[in-house]
Wavefront OBJ file of the C-alpha trace (Angstrom):
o trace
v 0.000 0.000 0.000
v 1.382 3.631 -1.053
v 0.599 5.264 2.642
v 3.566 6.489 3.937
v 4.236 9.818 2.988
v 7.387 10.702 4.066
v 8.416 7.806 0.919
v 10.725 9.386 -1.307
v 9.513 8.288 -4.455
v 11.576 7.998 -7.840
v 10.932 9.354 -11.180
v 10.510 6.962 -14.047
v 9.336 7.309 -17.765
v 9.046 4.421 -20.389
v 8.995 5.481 -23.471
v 7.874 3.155 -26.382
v 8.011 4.064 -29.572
v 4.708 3.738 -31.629
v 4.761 0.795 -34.307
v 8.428 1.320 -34.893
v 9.684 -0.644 -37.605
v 6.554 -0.175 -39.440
v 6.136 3.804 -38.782
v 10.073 4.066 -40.043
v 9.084 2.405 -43.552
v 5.901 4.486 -43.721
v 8.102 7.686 -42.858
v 10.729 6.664 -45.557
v 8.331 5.754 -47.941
v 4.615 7.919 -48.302
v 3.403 5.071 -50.687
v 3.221 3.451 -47.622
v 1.266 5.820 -45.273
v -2.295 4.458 -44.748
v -2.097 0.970 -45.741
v -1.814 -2.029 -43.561
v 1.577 -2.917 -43.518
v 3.593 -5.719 -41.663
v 7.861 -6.092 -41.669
v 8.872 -9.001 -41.747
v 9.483 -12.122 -43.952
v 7.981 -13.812 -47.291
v 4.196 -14.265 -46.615
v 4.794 -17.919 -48.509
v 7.281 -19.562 -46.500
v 8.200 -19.304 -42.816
v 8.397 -15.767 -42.241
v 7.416 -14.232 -39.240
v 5.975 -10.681 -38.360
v 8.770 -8.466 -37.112
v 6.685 -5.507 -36.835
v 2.905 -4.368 -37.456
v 1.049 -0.909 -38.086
v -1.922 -0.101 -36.474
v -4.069 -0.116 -40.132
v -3.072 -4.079 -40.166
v -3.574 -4.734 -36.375
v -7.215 -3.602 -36.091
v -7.089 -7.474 -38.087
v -5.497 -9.040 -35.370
v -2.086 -8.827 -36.755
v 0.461 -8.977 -33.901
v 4.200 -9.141 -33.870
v 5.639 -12.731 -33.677
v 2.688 -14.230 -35.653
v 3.635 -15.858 -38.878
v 3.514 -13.830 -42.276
v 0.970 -16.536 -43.832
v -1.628 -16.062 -41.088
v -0.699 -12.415 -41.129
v -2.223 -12.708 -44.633
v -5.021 -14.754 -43.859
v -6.123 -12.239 -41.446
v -5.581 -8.939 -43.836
v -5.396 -10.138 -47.915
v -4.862 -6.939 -48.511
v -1.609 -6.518 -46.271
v 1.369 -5.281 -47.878
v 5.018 -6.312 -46.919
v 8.310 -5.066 -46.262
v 11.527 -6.555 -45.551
v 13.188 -5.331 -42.812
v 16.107 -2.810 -42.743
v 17.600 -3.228 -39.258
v 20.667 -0.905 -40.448
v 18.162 2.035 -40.668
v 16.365 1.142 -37.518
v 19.109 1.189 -35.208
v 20.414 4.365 -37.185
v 17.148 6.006 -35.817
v 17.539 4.438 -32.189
v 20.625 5.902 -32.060
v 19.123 9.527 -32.519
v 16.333 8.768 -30.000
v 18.888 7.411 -27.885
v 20.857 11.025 -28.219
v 18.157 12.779 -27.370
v 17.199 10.869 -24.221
v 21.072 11.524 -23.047
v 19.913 15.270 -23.842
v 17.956 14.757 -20.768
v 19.292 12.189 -18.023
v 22.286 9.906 -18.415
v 20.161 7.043 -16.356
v 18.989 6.081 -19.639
v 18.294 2.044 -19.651
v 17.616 0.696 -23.130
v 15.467 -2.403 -23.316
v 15.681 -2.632 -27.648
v 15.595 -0.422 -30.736
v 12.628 0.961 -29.781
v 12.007 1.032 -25.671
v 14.376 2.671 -22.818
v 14.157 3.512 -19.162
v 14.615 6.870 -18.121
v 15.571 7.800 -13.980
v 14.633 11.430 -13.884
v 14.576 11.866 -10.018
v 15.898 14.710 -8.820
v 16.101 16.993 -12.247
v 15.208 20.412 -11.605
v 14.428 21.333 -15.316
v 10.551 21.136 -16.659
v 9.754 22.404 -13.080
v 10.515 19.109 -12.032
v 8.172 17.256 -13.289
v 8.020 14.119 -14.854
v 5.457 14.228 -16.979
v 6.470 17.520 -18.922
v 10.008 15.951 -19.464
v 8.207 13.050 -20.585
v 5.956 15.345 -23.337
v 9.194 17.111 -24.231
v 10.753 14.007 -24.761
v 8.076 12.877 -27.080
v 7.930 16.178 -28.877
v 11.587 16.209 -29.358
v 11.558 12.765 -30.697
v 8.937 13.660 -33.288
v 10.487 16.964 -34.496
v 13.900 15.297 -35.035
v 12.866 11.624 -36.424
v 9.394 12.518 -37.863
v 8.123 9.362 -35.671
v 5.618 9.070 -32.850
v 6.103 7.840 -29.364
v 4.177 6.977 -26.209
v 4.911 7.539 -22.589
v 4.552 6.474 -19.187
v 5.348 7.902 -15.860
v 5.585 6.169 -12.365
v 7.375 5.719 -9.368
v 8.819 2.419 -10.280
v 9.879 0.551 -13.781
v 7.088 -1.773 -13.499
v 4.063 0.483 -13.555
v 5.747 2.939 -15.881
v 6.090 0.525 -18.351
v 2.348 -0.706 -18.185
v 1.750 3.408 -18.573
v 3.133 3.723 -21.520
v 0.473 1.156 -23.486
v -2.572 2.708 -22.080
v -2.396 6.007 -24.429
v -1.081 4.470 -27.027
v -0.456 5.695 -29.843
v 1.257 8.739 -29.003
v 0.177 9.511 -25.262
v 1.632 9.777 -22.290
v -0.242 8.263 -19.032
v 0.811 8.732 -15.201
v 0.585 6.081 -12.276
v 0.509 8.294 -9.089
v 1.698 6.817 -5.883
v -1.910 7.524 -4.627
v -3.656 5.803 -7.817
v -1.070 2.857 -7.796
v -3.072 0.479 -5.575
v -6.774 0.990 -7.166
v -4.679 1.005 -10.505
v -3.154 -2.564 -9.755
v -6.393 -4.032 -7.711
v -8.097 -3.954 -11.881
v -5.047 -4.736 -14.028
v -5.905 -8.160 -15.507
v -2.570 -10.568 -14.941
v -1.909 -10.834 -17.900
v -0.974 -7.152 -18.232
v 1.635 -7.110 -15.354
v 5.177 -7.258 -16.866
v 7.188 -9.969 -16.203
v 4.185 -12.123 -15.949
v 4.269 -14.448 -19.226
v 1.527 -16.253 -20.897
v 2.120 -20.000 -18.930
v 2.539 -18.000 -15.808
v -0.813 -16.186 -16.120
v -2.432 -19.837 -17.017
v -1.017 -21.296 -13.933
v -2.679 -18.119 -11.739
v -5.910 -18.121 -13.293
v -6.077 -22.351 -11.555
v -5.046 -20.006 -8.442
v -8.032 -18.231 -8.830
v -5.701 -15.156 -9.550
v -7.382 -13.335 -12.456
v -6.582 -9.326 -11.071
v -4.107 -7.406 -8.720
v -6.332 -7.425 -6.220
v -6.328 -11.467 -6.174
v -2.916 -11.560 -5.989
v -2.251 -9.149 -3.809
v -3.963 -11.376 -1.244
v -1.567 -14.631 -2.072
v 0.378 -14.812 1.217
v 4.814 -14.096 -0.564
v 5.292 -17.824 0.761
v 2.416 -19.851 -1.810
v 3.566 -18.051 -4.239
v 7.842 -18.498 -4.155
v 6.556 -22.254 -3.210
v 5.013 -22.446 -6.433
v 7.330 -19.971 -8.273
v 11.067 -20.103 -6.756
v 12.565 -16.957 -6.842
v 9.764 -15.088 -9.384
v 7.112 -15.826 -6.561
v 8.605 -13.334 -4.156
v 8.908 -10.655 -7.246
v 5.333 -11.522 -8.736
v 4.048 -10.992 -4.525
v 6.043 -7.600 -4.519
v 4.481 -6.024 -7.835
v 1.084 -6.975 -7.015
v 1.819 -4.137 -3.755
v 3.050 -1.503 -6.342
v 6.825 -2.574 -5.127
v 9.976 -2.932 -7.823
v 12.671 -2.029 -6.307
v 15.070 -2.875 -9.949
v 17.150 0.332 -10.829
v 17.537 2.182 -13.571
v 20.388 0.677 -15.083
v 22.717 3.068 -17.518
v 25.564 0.634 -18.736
v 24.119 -2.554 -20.049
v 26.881 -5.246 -19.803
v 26.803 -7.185 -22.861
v 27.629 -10.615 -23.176
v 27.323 -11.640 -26.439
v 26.333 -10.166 -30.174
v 24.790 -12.388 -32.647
v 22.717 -12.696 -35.719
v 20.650 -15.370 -36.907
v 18.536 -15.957 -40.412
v 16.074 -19.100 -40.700
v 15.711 -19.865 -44.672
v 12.729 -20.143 -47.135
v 13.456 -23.603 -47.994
v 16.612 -25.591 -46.121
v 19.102 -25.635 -47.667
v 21.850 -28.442 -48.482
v 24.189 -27.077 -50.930
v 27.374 -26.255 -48.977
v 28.448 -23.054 -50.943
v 24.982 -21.332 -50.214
v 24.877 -22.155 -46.580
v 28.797 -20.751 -46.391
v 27.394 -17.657 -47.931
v 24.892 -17.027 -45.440
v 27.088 -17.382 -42.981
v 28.952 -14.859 -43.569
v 26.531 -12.700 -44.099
v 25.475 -13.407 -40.640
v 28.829 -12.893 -39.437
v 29.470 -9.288 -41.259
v 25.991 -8.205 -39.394
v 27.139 -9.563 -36.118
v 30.553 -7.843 -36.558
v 29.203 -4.424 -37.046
v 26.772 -4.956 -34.639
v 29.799 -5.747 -32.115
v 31.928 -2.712 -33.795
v 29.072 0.092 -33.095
v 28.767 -0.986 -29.421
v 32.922 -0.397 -29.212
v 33.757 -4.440 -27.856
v 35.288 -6.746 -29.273
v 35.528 -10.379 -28.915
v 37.769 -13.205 -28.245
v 34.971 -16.254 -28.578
v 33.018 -17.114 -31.713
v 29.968 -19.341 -32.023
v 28.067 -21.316 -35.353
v 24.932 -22.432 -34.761
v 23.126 -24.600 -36.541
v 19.136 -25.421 -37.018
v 18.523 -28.505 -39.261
v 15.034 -29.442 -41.012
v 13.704 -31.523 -37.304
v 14.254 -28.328 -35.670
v 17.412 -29.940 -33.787
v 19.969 -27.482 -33.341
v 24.170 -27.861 -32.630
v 26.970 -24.957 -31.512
v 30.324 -24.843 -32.217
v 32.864 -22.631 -30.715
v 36.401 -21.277 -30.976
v 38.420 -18.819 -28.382
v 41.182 -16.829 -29.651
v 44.046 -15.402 -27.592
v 43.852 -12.194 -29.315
v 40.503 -10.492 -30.420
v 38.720 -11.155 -33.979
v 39.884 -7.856 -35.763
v 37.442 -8.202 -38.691
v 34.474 -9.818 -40.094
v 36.712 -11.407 -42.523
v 39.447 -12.609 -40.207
v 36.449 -14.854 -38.857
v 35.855 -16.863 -41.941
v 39.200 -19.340 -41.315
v 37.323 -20.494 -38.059
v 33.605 -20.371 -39.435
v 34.855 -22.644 -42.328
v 36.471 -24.864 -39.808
v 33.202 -25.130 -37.391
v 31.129 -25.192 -40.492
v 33.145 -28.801 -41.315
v 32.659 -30.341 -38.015
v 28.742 -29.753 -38.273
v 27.292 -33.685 -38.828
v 25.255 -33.071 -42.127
v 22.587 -35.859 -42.387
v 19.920 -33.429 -42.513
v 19.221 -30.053 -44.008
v 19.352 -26.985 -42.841
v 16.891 -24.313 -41.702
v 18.569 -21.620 -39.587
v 22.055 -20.539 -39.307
v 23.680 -17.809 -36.935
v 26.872 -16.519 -35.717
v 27.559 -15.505 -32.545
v 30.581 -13.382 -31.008
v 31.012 -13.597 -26.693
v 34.216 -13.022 -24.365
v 33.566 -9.788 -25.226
v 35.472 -6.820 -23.996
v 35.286 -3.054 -24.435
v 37.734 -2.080 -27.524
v 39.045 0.943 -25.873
v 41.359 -1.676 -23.646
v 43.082 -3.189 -26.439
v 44.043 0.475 -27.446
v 48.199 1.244 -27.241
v 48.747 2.800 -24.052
v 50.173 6.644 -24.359
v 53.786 6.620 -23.432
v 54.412 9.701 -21.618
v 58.117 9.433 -22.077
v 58.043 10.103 -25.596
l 1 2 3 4 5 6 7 8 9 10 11 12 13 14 15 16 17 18 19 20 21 22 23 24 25 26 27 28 29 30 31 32 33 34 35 36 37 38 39 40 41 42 43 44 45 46 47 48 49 50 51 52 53 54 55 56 57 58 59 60 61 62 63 64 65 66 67 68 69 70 71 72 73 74 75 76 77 78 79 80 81 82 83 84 85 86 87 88 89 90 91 92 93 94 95 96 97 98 99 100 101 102 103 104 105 106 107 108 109 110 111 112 113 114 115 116 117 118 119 120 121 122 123 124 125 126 127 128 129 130 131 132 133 134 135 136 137 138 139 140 141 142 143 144 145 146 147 148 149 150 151 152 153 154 155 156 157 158 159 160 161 162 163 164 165 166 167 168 169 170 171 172 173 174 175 176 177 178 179 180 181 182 183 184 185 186 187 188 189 190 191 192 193 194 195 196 197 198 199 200 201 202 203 204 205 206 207 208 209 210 211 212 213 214 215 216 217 218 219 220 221 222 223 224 225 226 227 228 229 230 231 232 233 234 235 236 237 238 239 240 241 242 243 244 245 246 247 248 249 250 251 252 253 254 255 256 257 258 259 260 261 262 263 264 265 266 267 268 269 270 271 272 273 274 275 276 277 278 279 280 281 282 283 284 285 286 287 288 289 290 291 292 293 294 295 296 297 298 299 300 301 302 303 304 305 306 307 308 309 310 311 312 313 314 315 316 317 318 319 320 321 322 323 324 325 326 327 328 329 330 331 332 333 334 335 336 337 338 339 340 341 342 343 344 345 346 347 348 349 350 351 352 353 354 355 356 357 358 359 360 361
């Protein structure tokens, strides 16, 4: 319960951009604008919705679901491939312009950060105008909508920012947390995943309210660890900071194929190409890496890893290609092949592998 005044509570905002992949294509191309669009793969084989605009989710189009029931749902759906280079282009500027505000700036992906405001004097203070300014500021510099939310914890400002969406902002008082939580539906708490929700619901847990009144002990006994947490949000509690340096432990990229594939020379190809992606990915975060991993998907949807650790760091895409071709080799082929994906780890910020200055020259 939020009754004790004397609580100094923090300042959070979760912003989420609106439809992001999708708005960035309609942005870049007006053709676009108006029409029910999904990013993603080829409609006739196993794509999968990466993104969806709101024209093509008043169909029940949802990110995640498969191109060819994407199509089902909306004949009239058009579709994009995806151009990650240009989305994370764009996150970068966003990401810019939240810095222009805070430095506790936690990103969650492309499209959704964190932002610790307590304390900040500017915007008289308040939350909720930085959060506006930041939304303004986003749309006069990228030409792209976003939605907000502002609480006292990660937790409810994250649930804020869906319920004026598309570009809205919504606030969870300290004084409005509890009523707010006794009516959320379980499924909308974060961190609360569909199988979780099912196993509630036998609980008879359908609201906040209902599981506010599970005694912390049922529900770590059923739970573990995620008991104690799930026990904790349903009092308005999350105690998880705002965290400004995420520590990466590996970069990777992964494609899954039309058709499998058998034909050694093809599947080399793509490898590659999923190691240049992973590589630059690696090179615009400033790390580099001593570990490198293949991974393999074949036709039964069994998968296999192999690795290789250098001494020294991989230097270039290209310098990876010896080892790839070597893991590549000791992958059993008796099957074909629907996925492949490279993987860099043992990672390490670049800046250490820089010369030292030698002040004695």
């Amino acid at each position: 319960m939020m009754t004790n005044k004397s609580v100094n509570f923090r300042k959070i905002i979760h912003v989420d951009m609106d439809a992001f992949y999708a708005s960035v294509e309609q942005r870049d191309f007006p053709e676009l604008r108006g029409k029910p669009l999904v990013v993603g793969g080829d409609p006739n084989g196993r794509g999968v919705v990466a993104a969806a605009s709101y024209e093509v989710r008043k169909f029940g189009v949802r990110s995640a679901m498969s191109c060819y029931e994407a199509r089902k749902r909306c004949p009239e759906v058009v579709f994009v491939r995806p151009r990650f280079e240009v989305y994370r282009a764009v996150s970068n500027d966003i990401r810019r312009i939240m810095h222009g505000l805070t430095p506790h700036v936690e990103p969650l992906s492309l499209d959704e950060a964190y932002l610790d405001v307590t304390g900040l004097t500017i915007h008289k203070g308040s939350a909720t105008l930085m959060a506006n300014w930041l939304r303004a500021e986003i749309l006069q510099h990228t030409g792209l909508t976003a939605s907000a939310g502002v609480s006292f914890n990660k937790m409810l400002a994250k649930i804020a920012s869906d319920i004026n969406k598309p570009n809205g902002t919504a606030i969870i008082t300290p004084k409005d947390a509890d009523a707010f939580i006794s009516t959320l539906p379980i499924e909308r708490f974060h961190g609360i995943g569909k199988a979780t929700a099912k196993r509630l619901h036998s609980m008879g847990v359908n609201n906040g309210a209902d599981l506010r009144h599970i005694p912390a002990a049922t529900l770590v006994q059923e739970f573990g660890k995620r008991g104690q947490f799930y026990h904790d949000i349903a009092h308005g509690r999350d105690e998880r900071p705002v965290k400004s340096e995420r520590t990466y432990k590996s970069v990777g990229s992964e494609t899954t194929f039309r058709d499998n594939l058998t034909d050694d020379d093809e599947l080399r190809l793509q490898i590659y190409e999923q190691n240049a992606d992973a590589f630059k990915q690696m090179h615009q975060k400033q790390l580099v890496a001593h570990t490198i991993t293949l991974k393999i998907k074949y036709s039964d949807f069994t998968q296999i890893t192999r690795s290789h650790t250098l001494s020294t760091t991989f230097d270039s895409a290209e310098s990876a290609h010896y080892w790839l071709d070597k893991l590549f080799s000791d992958i059993p082929r008796q099957l074909s092949i629907r996925l492949v994906g490279v993987t860099f780890s043992s990672l390490a910020p670049a800046a250490q592998l820089l010369p030292q200055l030698n002040l004695f020259e």
